[in-house]
C-alpha positions as CSV (number, residue, x, y, z in Angstrom):
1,X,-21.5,37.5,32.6
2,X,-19.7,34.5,33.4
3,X,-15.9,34.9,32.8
4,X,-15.5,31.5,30.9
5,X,-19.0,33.1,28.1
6,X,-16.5,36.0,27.0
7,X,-14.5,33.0,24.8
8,X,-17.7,32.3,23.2
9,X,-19.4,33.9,20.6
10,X,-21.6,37.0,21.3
11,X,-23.3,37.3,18.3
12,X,-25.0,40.6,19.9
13,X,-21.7,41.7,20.9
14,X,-20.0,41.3,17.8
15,X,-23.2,43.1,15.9
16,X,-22.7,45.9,18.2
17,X,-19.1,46.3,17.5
18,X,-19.2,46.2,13.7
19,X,-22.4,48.5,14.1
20,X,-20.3,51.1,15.7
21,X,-17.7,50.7,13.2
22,X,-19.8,51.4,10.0
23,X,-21.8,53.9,12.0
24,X,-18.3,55.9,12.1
25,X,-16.7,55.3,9.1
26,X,-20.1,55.8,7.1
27,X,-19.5,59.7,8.6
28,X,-17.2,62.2,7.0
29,X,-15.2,62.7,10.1
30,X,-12.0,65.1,10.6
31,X,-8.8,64.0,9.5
32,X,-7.4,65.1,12.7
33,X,-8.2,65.2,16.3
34,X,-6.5,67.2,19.3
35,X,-4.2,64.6,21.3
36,X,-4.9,66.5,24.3
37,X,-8.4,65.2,24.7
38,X,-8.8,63.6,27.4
39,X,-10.3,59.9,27.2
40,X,-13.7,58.7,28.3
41,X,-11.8,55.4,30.1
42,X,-11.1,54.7,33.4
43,X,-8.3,55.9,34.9
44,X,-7.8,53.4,37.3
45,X,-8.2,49.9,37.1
46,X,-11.5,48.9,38.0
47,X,-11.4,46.6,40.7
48,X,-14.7,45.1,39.6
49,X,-15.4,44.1,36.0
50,X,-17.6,46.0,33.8
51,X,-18.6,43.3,31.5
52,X,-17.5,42.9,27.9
53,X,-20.3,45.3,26.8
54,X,-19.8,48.4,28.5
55,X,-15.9,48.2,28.3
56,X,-16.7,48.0,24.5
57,X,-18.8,51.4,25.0
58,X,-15.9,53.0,26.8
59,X,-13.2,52.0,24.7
60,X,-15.5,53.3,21.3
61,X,-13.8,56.4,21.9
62,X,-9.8,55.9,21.7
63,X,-10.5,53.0,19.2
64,X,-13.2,54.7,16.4
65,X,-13.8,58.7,17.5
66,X,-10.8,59.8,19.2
67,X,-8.6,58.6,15.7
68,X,-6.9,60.4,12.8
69,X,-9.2,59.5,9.9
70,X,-6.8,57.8,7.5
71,X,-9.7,57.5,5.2
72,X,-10.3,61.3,5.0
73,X,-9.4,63.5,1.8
74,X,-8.0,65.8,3.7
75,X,-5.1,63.6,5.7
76,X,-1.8,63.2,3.7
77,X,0.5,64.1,6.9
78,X,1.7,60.7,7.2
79,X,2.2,57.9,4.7
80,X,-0.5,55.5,6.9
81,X,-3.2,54.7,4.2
82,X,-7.0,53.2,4.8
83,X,-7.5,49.7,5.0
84,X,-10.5,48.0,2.6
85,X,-12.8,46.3,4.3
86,X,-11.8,43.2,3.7
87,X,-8.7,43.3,5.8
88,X,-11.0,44.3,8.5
89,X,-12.9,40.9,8.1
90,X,-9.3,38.9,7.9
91,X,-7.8,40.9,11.0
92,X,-11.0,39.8,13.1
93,X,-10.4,36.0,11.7
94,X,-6.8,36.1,13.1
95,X,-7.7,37.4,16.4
96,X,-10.3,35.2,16.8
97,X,-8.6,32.1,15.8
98,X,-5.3,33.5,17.2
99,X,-2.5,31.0,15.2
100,X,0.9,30.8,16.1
101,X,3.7,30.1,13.5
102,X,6.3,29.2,15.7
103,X,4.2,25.6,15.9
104,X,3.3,24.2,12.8
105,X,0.7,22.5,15.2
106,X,-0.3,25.8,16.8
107,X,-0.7,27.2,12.9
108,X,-1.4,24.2,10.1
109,X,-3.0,26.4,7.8
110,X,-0.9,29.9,8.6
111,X,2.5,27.7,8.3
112,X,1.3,27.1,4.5
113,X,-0.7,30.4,3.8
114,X,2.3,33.0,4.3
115,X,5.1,31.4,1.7
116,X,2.2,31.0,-0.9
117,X,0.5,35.1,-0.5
118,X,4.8,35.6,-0.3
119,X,5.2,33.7,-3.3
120,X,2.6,36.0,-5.0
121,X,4.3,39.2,-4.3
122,X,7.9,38.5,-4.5
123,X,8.5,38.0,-8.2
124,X,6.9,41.3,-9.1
125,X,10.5,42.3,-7.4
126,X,12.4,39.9,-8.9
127,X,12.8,37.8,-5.9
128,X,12.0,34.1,-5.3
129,X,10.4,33.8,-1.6
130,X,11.0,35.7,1.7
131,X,8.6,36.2,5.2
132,X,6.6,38.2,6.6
133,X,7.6,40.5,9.1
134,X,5.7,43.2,11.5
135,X,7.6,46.3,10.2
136,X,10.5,47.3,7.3
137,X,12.8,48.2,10.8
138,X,12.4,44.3,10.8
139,X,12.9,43.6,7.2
140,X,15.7,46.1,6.8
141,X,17.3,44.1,10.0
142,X,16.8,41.2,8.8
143,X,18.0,40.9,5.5
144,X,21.2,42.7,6.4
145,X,22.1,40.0,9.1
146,X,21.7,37.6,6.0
147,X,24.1,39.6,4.2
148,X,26.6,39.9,6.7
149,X,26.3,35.8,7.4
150,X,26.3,35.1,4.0
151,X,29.0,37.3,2.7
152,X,31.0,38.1,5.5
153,X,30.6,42.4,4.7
154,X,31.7,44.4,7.4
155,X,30.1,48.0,6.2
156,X,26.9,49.2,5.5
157,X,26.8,51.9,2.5
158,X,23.7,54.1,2.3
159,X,22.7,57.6,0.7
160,X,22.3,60.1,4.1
161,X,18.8,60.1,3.2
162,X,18.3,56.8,3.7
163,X,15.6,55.3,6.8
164,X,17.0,55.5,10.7
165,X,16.5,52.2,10.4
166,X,19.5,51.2,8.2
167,X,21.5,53.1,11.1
168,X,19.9,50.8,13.8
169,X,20.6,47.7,12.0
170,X,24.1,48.4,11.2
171,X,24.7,49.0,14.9
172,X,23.3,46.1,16.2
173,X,25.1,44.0,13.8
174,X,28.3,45.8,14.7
175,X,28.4,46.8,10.8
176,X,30.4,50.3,9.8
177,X,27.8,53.0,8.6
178,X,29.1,55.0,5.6
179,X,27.3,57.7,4.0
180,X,27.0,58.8,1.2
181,X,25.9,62.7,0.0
182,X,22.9,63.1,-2.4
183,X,21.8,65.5,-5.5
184,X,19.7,68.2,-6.0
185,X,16.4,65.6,-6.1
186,X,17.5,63.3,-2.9
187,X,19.1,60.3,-4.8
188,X,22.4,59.1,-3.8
189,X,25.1,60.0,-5.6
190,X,26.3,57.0,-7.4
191,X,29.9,58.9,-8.7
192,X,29.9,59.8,-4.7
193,X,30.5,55.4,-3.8
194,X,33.2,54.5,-2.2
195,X,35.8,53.0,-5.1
196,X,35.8,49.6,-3.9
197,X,32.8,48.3,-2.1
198,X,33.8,44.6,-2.1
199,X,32.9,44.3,1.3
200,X,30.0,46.6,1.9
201,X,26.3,46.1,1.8
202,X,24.9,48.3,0.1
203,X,21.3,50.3,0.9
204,X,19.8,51.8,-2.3
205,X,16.3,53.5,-0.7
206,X,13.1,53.3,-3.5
207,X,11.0,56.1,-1.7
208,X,12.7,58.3,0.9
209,X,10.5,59.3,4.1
210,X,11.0,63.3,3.4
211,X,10.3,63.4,-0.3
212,X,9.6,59.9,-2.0
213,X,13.2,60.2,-3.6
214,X,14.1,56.8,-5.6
215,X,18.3,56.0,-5.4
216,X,19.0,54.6,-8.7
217,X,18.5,50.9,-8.5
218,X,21.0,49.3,-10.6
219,X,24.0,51.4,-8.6
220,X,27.3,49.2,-7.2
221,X,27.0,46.6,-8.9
222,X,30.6,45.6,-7.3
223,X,29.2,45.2,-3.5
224,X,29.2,42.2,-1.8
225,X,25.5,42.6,-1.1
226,X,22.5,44.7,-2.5
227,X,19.7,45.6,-0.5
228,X,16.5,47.6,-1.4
229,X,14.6,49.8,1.2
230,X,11.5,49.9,-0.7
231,X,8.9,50.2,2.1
232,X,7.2,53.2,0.4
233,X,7.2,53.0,-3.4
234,X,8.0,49.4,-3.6
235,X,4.2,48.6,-4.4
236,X,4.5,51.0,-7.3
237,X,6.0,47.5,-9.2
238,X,2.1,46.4,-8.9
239,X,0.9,49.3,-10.6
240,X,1.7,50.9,-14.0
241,X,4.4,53.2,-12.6
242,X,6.5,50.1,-12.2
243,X,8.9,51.5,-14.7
244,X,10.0,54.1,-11.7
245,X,11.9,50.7,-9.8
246,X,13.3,49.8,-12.7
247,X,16.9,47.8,-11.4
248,X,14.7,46.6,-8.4
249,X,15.1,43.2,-9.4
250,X,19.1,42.8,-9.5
251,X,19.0,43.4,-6.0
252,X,20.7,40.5,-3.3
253,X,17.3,40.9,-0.9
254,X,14.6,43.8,-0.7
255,X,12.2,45.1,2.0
256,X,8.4,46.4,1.4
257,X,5.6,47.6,3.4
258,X,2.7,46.0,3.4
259,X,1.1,48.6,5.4
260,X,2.0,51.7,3.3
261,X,0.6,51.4,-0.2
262,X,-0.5,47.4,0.0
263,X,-3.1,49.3,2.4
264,X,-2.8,46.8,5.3
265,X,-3.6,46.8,8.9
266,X,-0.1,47.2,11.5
267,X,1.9,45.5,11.4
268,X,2.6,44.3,8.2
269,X,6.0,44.2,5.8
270,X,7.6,41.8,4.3
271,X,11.7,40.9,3.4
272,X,12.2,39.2,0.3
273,X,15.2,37.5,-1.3
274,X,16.6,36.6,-4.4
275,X,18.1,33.4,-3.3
276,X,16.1,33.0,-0.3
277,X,17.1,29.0,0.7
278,X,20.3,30.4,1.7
279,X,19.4,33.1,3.4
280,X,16.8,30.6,5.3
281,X,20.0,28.9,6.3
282,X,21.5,31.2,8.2
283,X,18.7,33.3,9.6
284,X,17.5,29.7,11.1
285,X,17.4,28.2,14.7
286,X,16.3,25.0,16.1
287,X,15.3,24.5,19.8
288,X,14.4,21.2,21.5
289,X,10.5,21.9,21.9
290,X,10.6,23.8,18.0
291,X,8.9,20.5,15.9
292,X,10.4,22.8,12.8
293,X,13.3,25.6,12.5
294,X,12.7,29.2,13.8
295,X,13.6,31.5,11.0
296,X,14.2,35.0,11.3
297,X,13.9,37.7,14.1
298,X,10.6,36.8,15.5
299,X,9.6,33.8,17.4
300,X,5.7,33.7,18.0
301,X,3.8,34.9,15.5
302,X,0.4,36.0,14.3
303,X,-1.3,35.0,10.7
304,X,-0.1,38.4,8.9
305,X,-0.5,36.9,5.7
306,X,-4.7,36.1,5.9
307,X,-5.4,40.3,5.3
308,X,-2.6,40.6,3.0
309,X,-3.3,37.0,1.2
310,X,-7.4,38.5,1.4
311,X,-6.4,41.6,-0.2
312,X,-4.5,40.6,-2.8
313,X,-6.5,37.2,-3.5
314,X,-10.1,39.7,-3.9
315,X,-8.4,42.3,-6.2
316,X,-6.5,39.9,-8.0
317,X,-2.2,41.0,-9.5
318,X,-3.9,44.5,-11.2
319,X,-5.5,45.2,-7.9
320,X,-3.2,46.6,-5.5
321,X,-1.9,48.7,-7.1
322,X,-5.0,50.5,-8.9
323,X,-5.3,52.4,-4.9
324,X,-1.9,54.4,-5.4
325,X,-2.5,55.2,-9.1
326,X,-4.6,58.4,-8.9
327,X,-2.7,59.1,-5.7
328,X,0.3,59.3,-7.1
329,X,-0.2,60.8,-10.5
330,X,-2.3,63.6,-8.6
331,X,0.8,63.7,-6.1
332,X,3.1,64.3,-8.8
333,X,0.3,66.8,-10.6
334,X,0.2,68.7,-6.7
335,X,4.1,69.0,-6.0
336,X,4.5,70.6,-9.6
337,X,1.5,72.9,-8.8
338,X,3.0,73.6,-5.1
339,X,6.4,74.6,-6.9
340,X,5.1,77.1,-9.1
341,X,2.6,78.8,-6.9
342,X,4.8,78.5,-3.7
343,X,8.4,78.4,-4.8
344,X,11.2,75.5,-4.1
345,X,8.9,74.2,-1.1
346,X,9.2,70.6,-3.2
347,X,11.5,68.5,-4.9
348,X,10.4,67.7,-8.8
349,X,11.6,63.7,-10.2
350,X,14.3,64.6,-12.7
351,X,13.0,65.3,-16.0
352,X,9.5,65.8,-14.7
353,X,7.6,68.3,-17.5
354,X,5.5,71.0,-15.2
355,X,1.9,70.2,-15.7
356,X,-1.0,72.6,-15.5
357,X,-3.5,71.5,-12.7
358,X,-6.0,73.9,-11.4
359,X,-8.8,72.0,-10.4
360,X,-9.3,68.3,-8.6
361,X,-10.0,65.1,-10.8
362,X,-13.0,65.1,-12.6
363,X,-15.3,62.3,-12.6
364,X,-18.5,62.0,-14.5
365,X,-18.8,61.4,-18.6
366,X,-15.3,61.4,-20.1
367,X,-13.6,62.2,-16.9
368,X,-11.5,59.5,-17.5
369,X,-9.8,60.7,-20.8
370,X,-9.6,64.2,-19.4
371,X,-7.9,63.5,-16.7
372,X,-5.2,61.5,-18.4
373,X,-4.9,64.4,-20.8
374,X,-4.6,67.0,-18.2
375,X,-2.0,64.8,-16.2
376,X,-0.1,63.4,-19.5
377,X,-1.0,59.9,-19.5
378,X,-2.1,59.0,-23.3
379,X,-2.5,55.3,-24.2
380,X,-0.9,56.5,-27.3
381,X,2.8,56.2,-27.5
382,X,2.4,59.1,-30.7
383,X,0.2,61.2,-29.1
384,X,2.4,61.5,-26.0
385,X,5.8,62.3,-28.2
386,X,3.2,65.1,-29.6
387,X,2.3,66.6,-26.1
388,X,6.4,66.2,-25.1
389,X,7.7,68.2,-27.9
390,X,4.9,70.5,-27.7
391,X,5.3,71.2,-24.0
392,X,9.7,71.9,-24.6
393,X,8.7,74.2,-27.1
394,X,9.1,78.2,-25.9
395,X,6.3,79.4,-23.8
396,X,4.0,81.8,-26.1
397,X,3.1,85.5,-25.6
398,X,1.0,86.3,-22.9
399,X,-2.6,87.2,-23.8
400,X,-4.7,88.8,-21.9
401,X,-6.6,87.0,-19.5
402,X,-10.8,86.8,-20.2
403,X,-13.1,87.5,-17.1
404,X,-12.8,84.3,-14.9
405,X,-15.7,82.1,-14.3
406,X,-17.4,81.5,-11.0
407,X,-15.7,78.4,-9.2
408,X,-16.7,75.7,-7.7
409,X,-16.2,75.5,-4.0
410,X,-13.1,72.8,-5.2
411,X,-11.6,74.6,-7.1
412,X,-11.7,77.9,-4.9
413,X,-10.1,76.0,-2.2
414,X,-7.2,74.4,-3.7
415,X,-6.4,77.9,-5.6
416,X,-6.3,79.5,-2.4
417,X,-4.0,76.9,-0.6
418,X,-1.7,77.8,-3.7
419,X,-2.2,81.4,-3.2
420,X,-1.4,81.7,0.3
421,X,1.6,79.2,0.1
422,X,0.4,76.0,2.3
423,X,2.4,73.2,1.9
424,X,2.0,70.5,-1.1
425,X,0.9,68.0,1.6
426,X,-1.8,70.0,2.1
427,X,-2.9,70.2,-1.3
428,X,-2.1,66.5,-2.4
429,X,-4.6,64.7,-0.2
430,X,-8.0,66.9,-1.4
431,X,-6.3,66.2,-5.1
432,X,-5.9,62.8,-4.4
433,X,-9.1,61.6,-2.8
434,X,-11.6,64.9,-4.0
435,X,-13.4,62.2,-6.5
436,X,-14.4,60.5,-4.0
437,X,-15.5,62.5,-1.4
438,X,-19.4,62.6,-1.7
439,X,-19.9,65.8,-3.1
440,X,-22.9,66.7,0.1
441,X,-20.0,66.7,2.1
442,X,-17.4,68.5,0.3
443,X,-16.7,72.0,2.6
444,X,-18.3,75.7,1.3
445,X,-15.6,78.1,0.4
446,X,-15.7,81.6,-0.3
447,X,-13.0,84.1,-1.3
C-alpha cells in the first residue's frame, strides 16, 4: 500500500479493528495477565514495512489480549475503571482529526468545547471554570503555582497521607512541605495544623490512594490558599453520596480525575477554580507565533474534552455518577464484611454501622428494594431512624443456628474469601460487578 493511502480512510481497516475489539471485549477474559509474556511483535525494527494490516494483527496482542481487563468483576487492584463505549467512539474522533489547542486555528471547535464540558462539571464543586489537564500530578501542580503567584504562600501543608504528587509540586515550586499526622481512619488531624497558616497552602485530600480516606473539607479556614486533592472521590459530588465532600466547595482551587470514577480514557483530569480569571492571569504566557495566550503547564494539546463532553452529554448531570453507586455502597458493605471475618485488615468511615452482607447484589424482581434494605439505603428518612436505633441496640442472645442451605456458587466464593482471610480488595470487585457478570460465566465453586 502506498505510503500517502494510510492517511485515508480504510473502511476495511477500520471494520477490522473495531471487529477485534468487540470480539475481545464481548469475552469474559481474566482480569489479570502474566507481565512476563513475551510479545508477538517484532523485536527489531523491520527494515521493510509490513503494511497497516498486518502491523494491526501484530500489535492485537499488547493492545486487546495481553491487557488487565479493567472491565472484569474480578479486577479491583487498581483504581483504573472501564471506559463506556462511547468514549471509545470520541477517542477515535480525536485521533483522527488530531486538534491542537495551543492554535485556536489548529482547534476552532476544541478551543470552545473544553471551557463549556468544564463549565458543566465545575459547579457541582463549587467552582466557576478551570482546564483540562492530562493527569491530577498536573492539576495538583498547577493549581498550587496559582496559589503561590496569587498569594505569595511559601509552604505547602498536607496530611502525611496525602498523594506523592503534593510533594513533587512543592519541590518544584521551591515551596516548604509540612506534614501533618493523621487519626485512626486516615484524615488529617485538623487540631494537629500548624497555629498560624497565613502563609501556607493548604492540601486537604478527598479520597486517599491506600484507603479512600476523606480529610475534613472545611479545615483551616485561616490559610492563604485551600486546595482539594479530589482525584478519587471527587466524582462522588455527581452521585447521591455527595454529602461525603461536604466543605468541597469553600475551597480556593480543586483537582479531579476524570479517568478514575468519570470512567475516561488516559489521560484525563481536570483543575478547577473558584475564581478562575485570576488564576488564568497568572498561569498565562504569550509568544510571538501564539495568536491567543498559553495557559497553564501544557502547550500542545489534544481534544480531552470530546470523551469527557460525550460522556457526560449521553448520560446527562445524574449519569456519571450512577457507575460508582453500587461500587461504592458494595465497597463500603465488603470492607465492613472483610473486618469482621478477617480482623483490622481495613479502615471503617467514622460512624459507619457494621452491616450484614453475605451474598452479592441481587438482581431480578424486587432486587432493588432488597438491596437497599440489606445495605441501609431507605428512601424513607423514618424508616432509616428505625433501622439506626434498632441496629445500636445490644446484640440479642445467640440462637442456635438451623441447618444451612445449599449455596450458590456466589455466595460459596465470597464466604470462603472471608473464611480464609483474603484481602477486602479481593472481595469488593465480585461484590461490586457480580450483577452483572452474565451468570453462564460466573466460575463453579465447591467447598
Amino acid at each position: 500500500m502506498p505510503y500517502e493511502e494510510d492517511f485515508a480512510p480504510d473502511a476495511d481497516g477500520l471494520r477490522e479493528a473495531l471487529r477485534m475489539l468487540i470480539e475481545v471485549r464481548s469475552e469474559a477474559g481474566s482480569p489479570h495477565i502474566n507481565p512476563a509474556l513475551p510479545l508477538d511483535v517484532p523485536q527489531q525494527w523491520p527494515a521493510v514495512g509490513l503494511g497497516g494490516m498486518v502491523a494491526l494483527e501484530h500489535l492485537k496482542g499488547p493492545a486487546l489480549e495481553q491487557v488487565s481487563r479493567l472491565d472484569h468483576p474480578g479486577f479491583f487492584a487498581h483504581m483504573d475503571p472501564p471506559t463506556p463505549w462511547m468514549t471509545w467512539a470520541a477517542a477515535m474522533w480525536a485521533a483522527a482529526m488530531n486538534q491542537n489547542l495551543l492554535h485556536p486555528d489548529a482547534a476552532p471547535g476544541a478551543r470552545q468545547l473544553e471551557p463549556l464540558v468544564v463549565g458543566w462539571l465545575a459547579p457541582a464543586f463549587g467552582m466557576r471554570g478551570g482546564h483540562l489537564l492530562p493527569g491530577s500530578t498536573l492539576a495538583n501542580l498547577t493549581a498550587l503555582w496559582a496559589a503561590r503567584d496569587l498569594t505569595g504562600a511559601r509552604r505547602v501543608v498536607c496530611s502525611v497521607a496525602a498523594h506523592l504528587s503534593i510533594a513533587k509540586a512543592a519541590r518544584v515550586l521551591g515551596l516548604e512541605l509540612v506534614e501533618v499526622p493523621v487519626d485512626d481512619h486516615q484524615r488529617l488531624r485538623e487540631d494537629l495544623l500548624p497555629d498560624d497558616v497565613s502563609d501556607a497552602v493548604v492540601v486537604l485530600t478527598a479520597g486517599t490512594v491506600a484507603t479512600g480516606a476523606v480529610d475534613p473539607l472545611s479545615a483551616a479556614r485561616g490559610a492563604a490558599w485551600r486546595h482539594v486533592d479530589a482525584a478519587w472521590a471527587g466524582p462522588l459530588r455527581l452521585s447521591s453520596h455527595a454529602r461525603l465532600l461536604d466543605g468541597i466547595d469553600t475551597a480556593d482551587s480543586v483537582a479531579v480525575s476524570a479517568h478514575k470514577w468519570l470512567y475516561q480514557p488516559k489521560d484525563s483530569a481536570l483543575v478547577l477554580f473558584r475564581e478562575p480569571q485570576a488564576a488564568q492571569e497568572v498561569l498565562s504566557f504569550g509568544g510571538s507565533y501564539l495568536a491567543a495566550p498559553n495557559v497553564g503547564l501544557l502547550g500542545s494539546s489534544g481534544d480531552r474534552a470530546l470523551p469527557l463532553g460525550r460522556h457526560a452529554a449521553g448520560l446527562g448531570p445524574a449519569g456519571p455518577g450512577r457507575p460508582d453507586r453500587r461500587g461504592h455502597g458494595s465497597g463500603r458493605a465488603a470492607g465492613r464484611l472483610g473486618q469482621r471475618r478477617a480482623g483490622a485488615g481495613a479502615v471503617a468511615a467514622p460512624g459507619d454501622r457494621g452491616r450484614d452482607l453475605a451474598a452479592p447484589p441481587r438482581t431480578g424482581r424486587g432486587s432493588a428494594r432488597s438491596n437497599a434494605r440489606r445495605l441501609g439505603q431507605h428512601r424513607h428518612p423514618q424508616r432509616r431512624d428505625m433501622v439506626s436505633v434498632r441496629r445500636s441496640q445490644p446484640a440479642r442472645p445467640a440462637r442456635a443456628r438451623r441447618p444451612r442451605r445449599p449455596q450458590r456458587a456466589d455466595q460459596q466464593l465470597i464466604r470462603g474469601l472471608a473464611d480464609n482471610r483474603r484481602p477486602v480488595s479481593v472481595i469488593r470487585p465480585i461484590l461490586a460487578g457480580w450483577a452483572d457478570w452474565p451468570r453462564e460465566r460466573r466460575p463453579t465453586v465447591s467447598r
